[in-house]
C-alpha positions in Angstrom: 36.7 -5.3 62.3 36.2 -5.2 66.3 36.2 -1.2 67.6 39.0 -2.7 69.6 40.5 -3.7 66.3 39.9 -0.2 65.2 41.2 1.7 68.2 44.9 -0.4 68.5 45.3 0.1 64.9 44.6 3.7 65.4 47.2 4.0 68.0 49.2 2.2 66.0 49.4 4.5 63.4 49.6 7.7 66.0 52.5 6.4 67.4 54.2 5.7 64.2 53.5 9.9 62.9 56.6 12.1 62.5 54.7 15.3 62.6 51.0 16.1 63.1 48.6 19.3 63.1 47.8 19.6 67.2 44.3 21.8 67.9 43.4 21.1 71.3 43.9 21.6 75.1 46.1 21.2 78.2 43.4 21.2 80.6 45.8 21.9 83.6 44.7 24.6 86.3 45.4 26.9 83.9 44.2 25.4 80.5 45.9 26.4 77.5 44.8 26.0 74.2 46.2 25.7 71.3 46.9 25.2 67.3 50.4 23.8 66.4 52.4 22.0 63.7 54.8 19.7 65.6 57.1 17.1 65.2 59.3 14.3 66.9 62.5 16.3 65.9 61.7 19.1 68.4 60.1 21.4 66.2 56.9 23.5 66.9 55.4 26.4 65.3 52.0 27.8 65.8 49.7 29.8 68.7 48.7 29.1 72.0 46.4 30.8 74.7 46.0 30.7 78.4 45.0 34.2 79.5 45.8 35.7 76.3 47.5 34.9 72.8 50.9 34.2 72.0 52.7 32.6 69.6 55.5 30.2 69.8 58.4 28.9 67.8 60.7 25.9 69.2 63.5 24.5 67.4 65.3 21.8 69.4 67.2 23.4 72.4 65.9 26.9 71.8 62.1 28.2 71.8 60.6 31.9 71.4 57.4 33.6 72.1 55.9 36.4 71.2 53.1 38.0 73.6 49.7 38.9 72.1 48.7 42.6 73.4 45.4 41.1 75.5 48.1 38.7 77.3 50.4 41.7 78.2 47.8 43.9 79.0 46.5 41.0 81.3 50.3 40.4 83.1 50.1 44.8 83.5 46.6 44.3 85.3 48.5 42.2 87.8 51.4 44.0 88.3 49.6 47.0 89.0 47.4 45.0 91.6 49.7 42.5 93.0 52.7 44.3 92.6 52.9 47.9 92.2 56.2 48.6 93.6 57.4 46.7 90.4 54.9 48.5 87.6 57.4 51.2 86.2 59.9 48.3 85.8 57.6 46.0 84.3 56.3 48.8 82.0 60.1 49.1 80.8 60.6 46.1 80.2 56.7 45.8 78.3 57.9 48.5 76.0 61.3 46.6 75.2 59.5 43.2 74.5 56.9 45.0 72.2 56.2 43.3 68.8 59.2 40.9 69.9 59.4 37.5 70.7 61.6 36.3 73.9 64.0 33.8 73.8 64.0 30.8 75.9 66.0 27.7 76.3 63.2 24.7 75.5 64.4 23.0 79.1 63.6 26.7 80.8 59.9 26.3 80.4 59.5 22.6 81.3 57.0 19.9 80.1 53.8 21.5 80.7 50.8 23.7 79.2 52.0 24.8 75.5 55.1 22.6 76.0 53.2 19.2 76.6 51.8 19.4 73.1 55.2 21.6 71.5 57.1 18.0 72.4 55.1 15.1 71.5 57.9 12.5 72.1 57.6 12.9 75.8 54.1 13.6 76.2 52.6 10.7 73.8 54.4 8.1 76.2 51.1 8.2 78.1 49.3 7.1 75.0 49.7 3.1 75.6 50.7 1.2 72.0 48.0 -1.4 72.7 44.5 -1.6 74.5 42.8 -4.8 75.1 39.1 -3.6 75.1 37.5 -0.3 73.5 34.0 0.9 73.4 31.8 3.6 71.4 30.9 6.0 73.8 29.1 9.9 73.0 27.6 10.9 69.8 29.5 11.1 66.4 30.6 14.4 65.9 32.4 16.5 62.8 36.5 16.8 62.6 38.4 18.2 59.8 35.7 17.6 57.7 35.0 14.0 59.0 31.8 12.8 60.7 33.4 10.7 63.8 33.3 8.2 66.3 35.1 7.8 70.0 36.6 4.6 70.4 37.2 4.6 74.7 39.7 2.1 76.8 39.8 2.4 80.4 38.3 5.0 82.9 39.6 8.1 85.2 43.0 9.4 84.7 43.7 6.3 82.9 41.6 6.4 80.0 42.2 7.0 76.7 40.1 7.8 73.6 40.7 7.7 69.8 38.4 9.1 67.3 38.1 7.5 64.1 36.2 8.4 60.9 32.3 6.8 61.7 32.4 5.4 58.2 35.3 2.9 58.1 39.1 3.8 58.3 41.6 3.9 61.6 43.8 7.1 60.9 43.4 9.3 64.1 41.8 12.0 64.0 41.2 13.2 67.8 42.8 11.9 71.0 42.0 12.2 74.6 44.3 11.3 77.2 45.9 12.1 80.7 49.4 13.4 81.2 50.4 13.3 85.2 46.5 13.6 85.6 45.9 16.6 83.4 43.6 15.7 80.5 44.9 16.4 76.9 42.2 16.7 74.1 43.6 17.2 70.5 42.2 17.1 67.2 44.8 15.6 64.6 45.6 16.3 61.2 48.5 17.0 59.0 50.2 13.6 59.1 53.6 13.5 58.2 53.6 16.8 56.9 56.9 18.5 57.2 57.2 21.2 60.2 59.4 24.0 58.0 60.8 26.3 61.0 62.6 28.9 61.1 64.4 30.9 64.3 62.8 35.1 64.1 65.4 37.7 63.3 68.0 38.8 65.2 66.0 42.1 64.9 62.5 40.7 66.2 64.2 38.7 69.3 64.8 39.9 73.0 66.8 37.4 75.4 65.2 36.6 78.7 68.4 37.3 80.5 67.5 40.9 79.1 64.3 41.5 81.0 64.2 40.0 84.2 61.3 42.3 85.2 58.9 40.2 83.4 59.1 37.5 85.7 56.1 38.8 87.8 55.8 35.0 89.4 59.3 35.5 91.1 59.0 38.6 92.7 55.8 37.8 94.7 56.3 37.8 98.1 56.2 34.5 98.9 58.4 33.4 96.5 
């Protein structure tokens, strides 16, 4: 079998996964990374990190986080240097969010970063269904386990990479590609695995609506 053989069959079989184990990166200007269980239903569970840890739980319309303490103590160091007019009310609201996660609606915090990879269905329309030329490119290398091979089509922001177990077989088990221009690189795993979610307690949730001193991004001046 051709590699480009191997690669549309690959893709194939990506495209046809219900859910999947994400590990990876949203190399946007600020990369995130990531480790989540996912599926085309909507659901995500898992952990994520930009300038500090959080972890995230979506179901459908409605997502929560919950703020690792190097990520809040990160958003305090820039209050208190960008905007210290704001710190006691940030602290307040710090304090309330605690141990909590913070609800969101899913559409409040768009299709990017942690969100690109939490909702598959949109982002994997940039995968194409079929190439018509691949090529090995870089040196095998070890994922889940599996000695692997990159399987490349195209160049730039439009190419696209599959890697494929170096001894025979065409189930995924890496991707590269561009969303809008902003590479996505994910290891795969966990194929149709079912994404068991549940929403956190009533106990262990604070609504957004609830601490609108959080939003440091807003109250910058030239916002």
């Amino acid at each position: 079998m051709s590699d480009t053989q191997r690669m549309n069959e690959s893709l194939n079989l990506f495209k046809g996964y219900r859910s999947l184990h994400v590990k990876g990166e949203y190399r946007d200007e600020v990369s995130v990374s990531a480790d989540l269980r996912v599926d085309r239903r909507g659901r995500c569970v898992g952990t994520f990190r930009s300038v500090g840890s959080s972890e995230i739980v979506v179901i459908g319309p409605r997502t929560w986080i919950r703020e690792g303490e190097d990520l809040r103590r990160e958003n305090r160091a820039f209050a208190r240097n960008f905007l210290p007019e704001k710190l006691a009310a940030f602290d307040k609201a710090l304090a309330k969010t605690r141990g909590k996660y913070i609800e969101f609606t899913t559409r409040q915090l768009g299709n990017t970063g942690v969100m690109a990879l939490c909702l598959p269905k949109k982002t994997f329309e940039s995968v194409p269904e079929k190439v018509d030329g691949a090529k090995r490119v870089g040196n095998p290398r070890t994922q889940y386990g599996v000695r692997t091979v990159q399987l490349t089509h195209g160049s730039g922001t439009g190419e696209v990479s599959v890697h494929v177990a170096e001894k025979g077989g065409n189930e995924p088990r890496g991707i590269e590609f561009n969303v809008d221009d902003t590479p996505v690189l994910l290891e795969l795993g966990g194929y149709d695995e079912q994404v068991d979610v549940k929403p956190p307690s009533p106990s262990e949730v604070v609504q957004l609506k609830d601490v609108p001193d959080l939003d440091l991004i807003s109250a910058l001046p030239d916002n």
